[in-house]
C-alpha positions as CSV (number, residue, x, y, z in Angstrom):
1,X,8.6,77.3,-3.4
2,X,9.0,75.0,-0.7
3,X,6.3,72.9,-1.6
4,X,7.4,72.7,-4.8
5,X,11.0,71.9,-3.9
6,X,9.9,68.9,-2.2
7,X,7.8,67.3,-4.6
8,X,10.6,67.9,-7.0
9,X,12.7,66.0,-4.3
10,X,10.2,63.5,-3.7
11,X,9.5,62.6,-7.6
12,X,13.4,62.4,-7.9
13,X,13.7,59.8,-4.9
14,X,11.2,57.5,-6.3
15,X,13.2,57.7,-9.4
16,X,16.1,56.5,-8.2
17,X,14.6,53.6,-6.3
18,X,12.8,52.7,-9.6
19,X,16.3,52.4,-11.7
20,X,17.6,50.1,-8.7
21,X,14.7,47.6,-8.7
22,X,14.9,48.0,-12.4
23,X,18.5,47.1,-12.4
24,X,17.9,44.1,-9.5
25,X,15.6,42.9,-12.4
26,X,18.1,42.3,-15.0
27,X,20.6,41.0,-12.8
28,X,20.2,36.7,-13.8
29,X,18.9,35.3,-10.7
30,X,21.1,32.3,-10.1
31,X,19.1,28.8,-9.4
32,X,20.7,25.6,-8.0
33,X,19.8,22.6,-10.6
34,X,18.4,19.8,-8.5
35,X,18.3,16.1,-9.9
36,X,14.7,14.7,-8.6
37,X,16.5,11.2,-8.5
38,X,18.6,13.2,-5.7
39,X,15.9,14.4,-3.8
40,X,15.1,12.8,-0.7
41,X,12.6,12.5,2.1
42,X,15.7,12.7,4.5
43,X,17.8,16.5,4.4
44,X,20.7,14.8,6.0
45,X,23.5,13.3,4.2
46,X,23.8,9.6,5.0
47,X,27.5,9.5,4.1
48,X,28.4,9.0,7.4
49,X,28.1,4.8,8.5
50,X,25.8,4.6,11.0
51,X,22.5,6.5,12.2
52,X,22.6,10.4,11.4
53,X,21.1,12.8,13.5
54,X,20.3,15.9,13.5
55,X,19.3,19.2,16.2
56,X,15.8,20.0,16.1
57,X,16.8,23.3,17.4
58,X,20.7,24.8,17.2
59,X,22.0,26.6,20.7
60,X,22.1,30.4,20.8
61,X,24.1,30.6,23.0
62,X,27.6,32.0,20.9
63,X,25.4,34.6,19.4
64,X,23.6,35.9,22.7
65,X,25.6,34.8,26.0
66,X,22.8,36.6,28.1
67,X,19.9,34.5,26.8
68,X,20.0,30.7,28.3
69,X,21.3,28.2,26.4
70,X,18.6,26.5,23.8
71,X,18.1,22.6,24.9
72,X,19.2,20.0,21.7
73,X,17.0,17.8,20.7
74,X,17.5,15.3,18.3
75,X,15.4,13.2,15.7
76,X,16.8,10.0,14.5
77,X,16.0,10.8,10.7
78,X,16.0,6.5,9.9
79,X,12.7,6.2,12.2
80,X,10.7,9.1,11.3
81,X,9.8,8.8,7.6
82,X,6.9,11.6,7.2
83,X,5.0,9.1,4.9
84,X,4.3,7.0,7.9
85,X,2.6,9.7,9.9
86,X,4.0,9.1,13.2
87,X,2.4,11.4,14.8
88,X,-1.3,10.2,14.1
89,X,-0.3,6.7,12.5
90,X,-2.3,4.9,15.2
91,X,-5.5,6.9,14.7
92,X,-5.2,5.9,11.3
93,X,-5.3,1.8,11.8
94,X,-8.1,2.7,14.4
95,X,-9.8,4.5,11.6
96,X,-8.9,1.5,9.4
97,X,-10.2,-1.3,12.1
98,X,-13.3,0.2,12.4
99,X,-13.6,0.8,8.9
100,X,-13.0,-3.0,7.4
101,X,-15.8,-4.3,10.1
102,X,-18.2,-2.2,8.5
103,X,-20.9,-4.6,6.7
104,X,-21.3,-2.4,3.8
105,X,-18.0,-2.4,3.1
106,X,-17.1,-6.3,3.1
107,X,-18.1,-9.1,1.1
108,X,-20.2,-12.0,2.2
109,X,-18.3,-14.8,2.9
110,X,-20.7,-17.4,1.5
111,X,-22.3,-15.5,-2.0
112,X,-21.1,-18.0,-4.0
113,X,-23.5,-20.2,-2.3
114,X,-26.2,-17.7,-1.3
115,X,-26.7,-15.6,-4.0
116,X,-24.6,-16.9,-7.5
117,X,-26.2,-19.3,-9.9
118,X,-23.9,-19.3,-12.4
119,X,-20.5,-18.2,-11.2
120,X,-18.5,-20.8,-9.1
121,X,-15.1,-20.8,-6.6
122,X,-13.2,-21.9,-9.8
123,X,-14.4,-19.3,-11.6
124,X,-13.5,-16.3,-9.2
125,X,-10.0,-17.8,-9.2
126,X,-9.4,-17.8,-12.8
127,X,-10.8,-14.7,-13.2
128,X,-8.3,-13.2,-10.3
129,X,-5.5,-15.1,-11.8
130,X,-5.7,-13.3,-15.0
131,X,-6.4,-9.9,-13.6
132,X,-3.0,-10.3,-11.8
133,X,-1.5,-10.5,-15.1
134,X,-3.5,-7.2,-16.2
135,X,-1.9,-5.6,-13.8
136,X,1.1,-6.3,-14.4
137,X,0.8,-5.6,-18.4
138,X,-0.2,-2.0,-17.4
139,X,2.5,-1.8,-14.4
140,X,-0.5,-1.5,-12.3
141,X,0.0,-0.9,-8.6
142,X,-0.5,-3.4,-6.2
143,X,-3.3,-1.4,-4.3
144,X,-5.0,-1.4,-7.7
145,X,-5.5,-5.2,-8.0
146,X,-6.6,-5.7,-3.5
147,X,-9.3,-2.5,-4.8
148,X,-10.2,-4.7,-7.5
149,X,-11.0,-8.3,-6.3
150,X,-12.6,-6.3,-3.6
151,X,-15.0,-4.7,-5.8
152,X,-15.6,-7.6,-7.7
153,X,-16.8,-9.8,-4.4
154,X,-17.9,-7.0,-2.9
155,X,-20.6,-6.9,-6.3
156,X,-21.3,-10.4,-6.4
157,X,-22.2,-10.4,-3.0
158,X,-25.3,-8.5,-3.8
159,X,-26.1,-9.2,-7.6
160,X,-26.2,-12.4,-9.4
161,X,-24.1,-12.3,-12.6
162,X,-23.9,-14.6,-16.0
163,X,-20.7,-16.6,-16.0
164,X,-20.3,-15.1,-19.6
165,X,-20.5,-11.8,-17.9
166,X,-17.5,-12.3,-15.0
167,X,-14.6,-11.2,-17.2
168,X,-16.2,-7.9,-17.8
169,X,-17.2,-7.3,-14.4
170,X,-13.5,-7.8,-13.7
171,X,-12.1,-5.4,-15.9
172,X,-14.7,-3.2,-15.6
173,X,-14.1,-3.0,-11.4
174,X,-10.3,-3.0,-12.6
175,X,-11.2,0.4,-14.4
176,X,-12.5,2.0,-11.5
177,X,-9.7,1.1,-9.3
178,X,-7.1,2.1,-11.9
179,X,-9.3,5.7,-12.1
180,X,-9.1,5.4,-8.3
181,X,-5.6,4.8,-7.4
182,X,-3.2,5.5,-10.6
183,X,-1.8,8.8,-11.9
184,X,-2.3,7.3,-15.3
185,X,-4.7,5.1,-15.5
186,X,-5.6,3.0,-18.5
187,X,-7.7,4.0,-20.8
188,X,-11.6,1.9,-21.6
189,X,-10.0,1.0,-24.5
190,X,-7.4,-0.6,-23.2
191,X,-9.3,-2.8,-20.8
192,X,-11.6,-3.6,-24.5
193,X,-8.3,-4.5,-25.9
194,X,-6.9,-6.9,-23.1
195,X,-10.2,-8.5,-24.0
196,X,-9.9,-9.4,-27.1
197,X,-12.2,-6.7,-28.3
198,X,-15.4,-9.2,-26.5
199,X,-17.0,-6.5,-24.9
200,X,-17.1,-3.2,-26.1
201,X,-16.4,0.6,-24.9
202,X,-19.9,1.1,-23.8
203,X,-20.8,-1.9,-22.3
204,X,-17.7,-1.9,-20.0
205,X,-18.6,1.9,-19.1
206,X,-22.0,0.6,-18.7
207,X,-20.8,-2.3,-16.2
208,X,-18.5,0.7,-14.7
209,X,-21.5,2.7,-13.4
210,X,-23.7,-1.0,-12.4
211,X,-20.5,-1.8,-9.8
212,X,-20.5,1.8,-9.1
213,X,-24.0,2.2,-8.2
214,X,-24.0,-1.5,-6.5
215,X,-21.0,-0.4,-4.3
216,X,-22.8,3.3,-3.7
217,X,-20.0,4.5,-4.4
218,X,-18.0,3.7,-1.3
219,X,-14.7,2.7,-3.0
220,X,-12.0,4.0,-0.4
221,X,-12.0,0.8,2.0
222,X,-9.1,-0.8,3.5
223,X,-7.8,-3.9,1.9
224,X,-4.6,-6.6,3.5
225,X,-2.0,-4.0,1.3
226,X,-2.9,-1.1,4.0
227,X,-2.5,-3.3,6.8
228,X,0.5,-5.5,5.4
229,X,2.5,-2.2,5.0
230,X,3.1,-1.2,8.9
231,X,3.4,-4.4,10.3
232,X,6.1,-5.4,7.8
233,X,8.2,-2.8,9.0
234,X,7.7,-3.8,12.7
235,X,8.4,-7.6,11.5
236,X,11.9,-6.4,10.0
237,X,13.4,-4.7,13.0
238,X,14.5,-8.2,15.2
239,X,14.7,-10.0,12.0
240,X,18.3,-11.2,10.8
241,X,16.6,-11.9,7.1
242,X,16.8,-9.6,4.6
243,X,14.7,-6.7,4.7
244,X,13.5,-7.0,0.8
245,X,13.1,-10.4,1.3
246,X,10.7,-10.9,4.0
247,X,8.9,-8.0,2.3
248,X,8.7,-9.1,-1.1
249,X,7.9,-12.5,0.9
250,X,5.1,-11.0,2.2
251,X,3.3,-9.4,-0.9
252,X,3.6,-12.6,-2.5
253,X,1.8,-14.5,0.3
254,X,-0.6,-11.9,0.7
255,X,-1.0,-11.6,-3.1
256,X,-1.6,-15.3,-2.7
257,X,-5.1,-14.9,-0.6
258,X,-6.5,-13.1,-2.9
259,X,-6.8,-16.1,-5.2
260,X,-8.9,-18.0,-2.3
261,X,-12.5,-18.1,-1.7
262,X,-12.0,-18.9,1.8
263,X,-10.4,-15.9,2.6
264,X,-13.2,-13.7,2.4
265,X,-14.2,-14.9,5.9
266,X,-11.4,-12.9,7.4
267,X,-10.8,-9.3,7.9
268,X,-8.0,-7.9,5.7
269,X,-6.0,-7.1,9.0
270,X,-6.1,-10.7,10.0
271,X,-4.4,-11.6,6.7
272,X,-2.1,-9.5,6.8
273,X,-1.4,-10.5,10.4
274,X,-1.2,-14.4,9.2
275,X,0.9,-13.5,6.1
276,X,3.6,-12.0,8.0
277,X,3.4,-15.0,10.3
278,X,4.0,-17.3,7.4
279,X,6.7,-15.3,6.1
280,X,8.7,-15.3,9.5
281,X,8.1,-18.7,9.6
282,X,9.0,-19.9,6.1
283,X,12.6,-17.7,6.5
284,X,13.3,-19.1,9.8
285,X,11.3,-22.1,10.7
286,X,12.9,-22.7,13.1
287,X,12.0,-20.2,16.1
288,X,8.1,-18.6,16.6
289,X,7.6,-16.3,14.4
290,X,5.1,-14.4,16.1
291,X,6.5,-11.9,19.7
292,X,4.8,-9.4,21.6
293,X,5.0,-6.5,19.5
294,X,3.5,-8.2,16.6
295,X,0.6,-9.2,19.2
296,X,0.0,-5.8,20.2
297,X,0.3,-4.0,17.0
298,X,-1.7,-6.2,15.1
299,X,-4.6,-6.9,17.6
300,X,-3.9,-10.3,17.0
301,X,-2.7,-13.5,19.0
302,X,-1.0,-16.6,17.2
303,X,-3.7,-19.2,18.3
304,X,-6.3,-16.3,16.6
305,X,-4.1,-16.2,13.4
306,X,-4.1,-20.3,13.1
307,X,-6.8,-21.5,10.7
308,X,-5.6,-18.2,8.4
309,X,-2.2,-19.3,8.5
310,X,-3.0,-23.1,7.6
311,X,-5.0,-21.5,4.7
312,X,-1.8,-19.7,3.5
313,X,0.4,-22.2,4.1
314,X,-1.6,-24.5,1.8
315,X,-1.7,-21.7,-0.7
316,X,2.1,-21.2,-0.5
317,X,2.9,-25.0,-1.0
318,X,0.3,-25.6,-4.1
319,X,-2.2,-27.8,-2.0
320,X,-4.6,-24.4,-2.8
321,X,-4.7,-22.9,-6.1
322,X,-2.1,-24.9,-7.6
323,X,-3.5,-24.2,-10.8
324,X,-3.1,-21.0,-11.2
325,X,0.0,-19.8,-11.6
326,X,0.1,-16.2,-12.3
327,X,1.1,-14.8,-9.0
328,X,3.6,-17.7,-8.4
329,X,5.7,-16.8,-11.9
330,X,5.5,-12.5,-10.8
331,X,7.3,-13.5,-8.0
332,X,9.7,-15.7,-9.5
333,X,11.2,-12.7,-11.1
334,X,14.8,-11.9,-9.5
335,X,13.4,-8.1,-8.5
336,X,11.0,-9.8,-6.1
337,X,14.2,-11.9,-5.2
338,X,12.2,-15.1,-6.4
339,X,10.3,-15.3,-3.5
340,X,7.7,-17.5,-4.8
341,X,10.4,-20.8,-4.9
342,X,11.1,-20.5,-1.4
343,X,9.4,-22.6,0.1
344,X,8.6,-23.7,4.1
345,X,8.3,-26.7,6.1
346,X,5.3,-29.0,5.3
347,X,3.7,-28.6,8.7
348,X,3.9,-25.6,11.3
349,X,4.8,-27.1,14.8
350,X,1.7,-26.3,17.1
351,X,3.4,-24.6,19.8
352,X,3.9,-21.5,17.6
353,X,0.3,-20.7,18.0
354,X,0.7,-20.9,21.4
355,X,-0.2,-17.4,22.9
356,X,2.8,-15.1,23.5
357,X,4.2,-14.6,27.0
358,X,4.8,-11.5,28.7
């Protein structure tokens, strides 16, 4: 009987804890409605003027007075934004210096020359000037369009191309940077359409796997827009101008090179390097716009940055390129704060290149 008894008891006791869970079940569960335009990378209200702060780590010491108290440290929330990636953001740009030197993964400098018959400097430009406009008809990002002038000279550089042929390598390469880059990317179909319908789907899906197989494949390398976004932020910190300004300044310029032949011959860091230059100096003429920091974040020195900078500074006043006018009437728009009619002085005093002082 006693056994009995106490699987009666037992049986009873998981009854009853069955009828609670059952009844925790039906209870509505109560969920907070968040806004996704509210959510932000920082928890911490910024309500407060100023810089917020928060512990790391809250004191125990009211709960427990036996246990020692808990040090407090802080973490200014403006200065560490997790997309950045503080904590390995300089192995990155190692990673990315190393990775722009590699042969394979630039353009020659001189293919127009050395290996085109047909295609010329002109030709390149137009071509880049109307895939800016692509971009922005399919609200392309800007990575996009550096991924795609890069695969474009990247596949000149090694196979000679019919002039009549140029337009669909370019939306072709735009294709694969779209597929590479965007959420949504465009569909063939669209890039057939943007065309006019002059090439079809299955020649632009056949030029698709030529660049792909050209490039083998390697499509991930670093263009001016991955180093242009650090070293903006480092420009903006002793800078009175701005913030949107000298960065909207700075695509623009940098958008800018992309339209120049003579370009190719530099690294994408030392663009972006020159481009903020110009930019510092084009908002404030009047005092160097290169320091220290920028010298040892970027690598570097004004007098290495000068024949880059002239370059951009003939781009910026129309002396380069003045022809083509896509990127100059983006950036005319007032969200990029019309960037593209500011304009700086004629010549850049010598002693800017001068080599920083410590």
């Amino acid at each position: 009987m006693d056994g009995q008894e106490n699987k009666r008891v037992t049986r009873m006791a998981k009854k009853r804890a069955m009828e609670a869970i059952e009844s925790q079940l039906q209870q509505p569960v109560k969920r907070s409605r968040v806004v996704l335009g509210e959510i932000s990378n920082n928890t911490v209200s910024k309500s407060v003027p100023g810089k917020t702060r928060k512990p790391k780590c809250v004191s125990n010491k009211a709960k427990n007075p036996k246990k020692p108290e808990v040090e407090v440290e802080f973490v200014d929330e403006e200065s560490s934004d997790p997309q950045m990636c503080e904590a390995y953001v300089t192995d990155i740009y190692d990673y990315l210096h190393n990775m722009e030197k590699e042969a394979s993964r630039r353009p020659k400098a001189d293919y127009i020359e050395k290996v085109q018959k047909d295609v010329g400097v002109n030709m390149r430009g137009v071509l880049v000037d109307w895939l800016v406009e692509v971009a922005e008809e399919y609200k392309l990002l800007s990575d996009t369009l550096y991924l795609t002038v890069s695969y474009i000279d990247r596949f000149l550089s090694v196979n000679v191309l019919n002039r009549k042929r140029l337009q669909l390598l370019g939306v072709s390469s735009m294709l694969i940077a779209s597929k590479y880059e965007e959420i949504s990317p465009p569909h063939t179909e669209d890039f057939c359409y943007i065309t006019d319908n002059t090439y079809t789907k299955q020649e632009v899906v056949r030029m698709e796997a030529d660049v792909l197989k050209a490039l083998k494949f390697e499509m991930g390398n670093p263009t001016v827009k991955s180093f242009l976004r650090r070293i903006t932020i480092v420009a903006q910190e002793d800078y009175e101008a701005p913030k949107l300004q000298l960065e909207f300044l700075g695509n623009y310029l940098a958008e800018l090179s992309l339209l120049e032949y003579g370009c190719l011959k530099f690294l994408p860091s030392m663009v972006a390097a020159s481009v903020i230059f110009l930019s510092r100096f084009t908002l404030k003429p009047r005092s160097p716009p290169w320091n220290s920091t920028l010298e040892k974040l970027s690598g570097y020195k004004p007098s290495d940055l000068k024949e880059c900078v002239q370059i951009l500074h003939d781009l910026q006043s129309g002396r380069r390129a003045g022809n083509l006018v896509a990127v100059r009437e983006k950036y005319k728009q007032h969200k990029f704060k019309c960037v593209s009619e500011l304009s700086s002085p004629s010549a850049i005093p010598p002693s800017f290149f001068d080599d920083v002082k410590e």
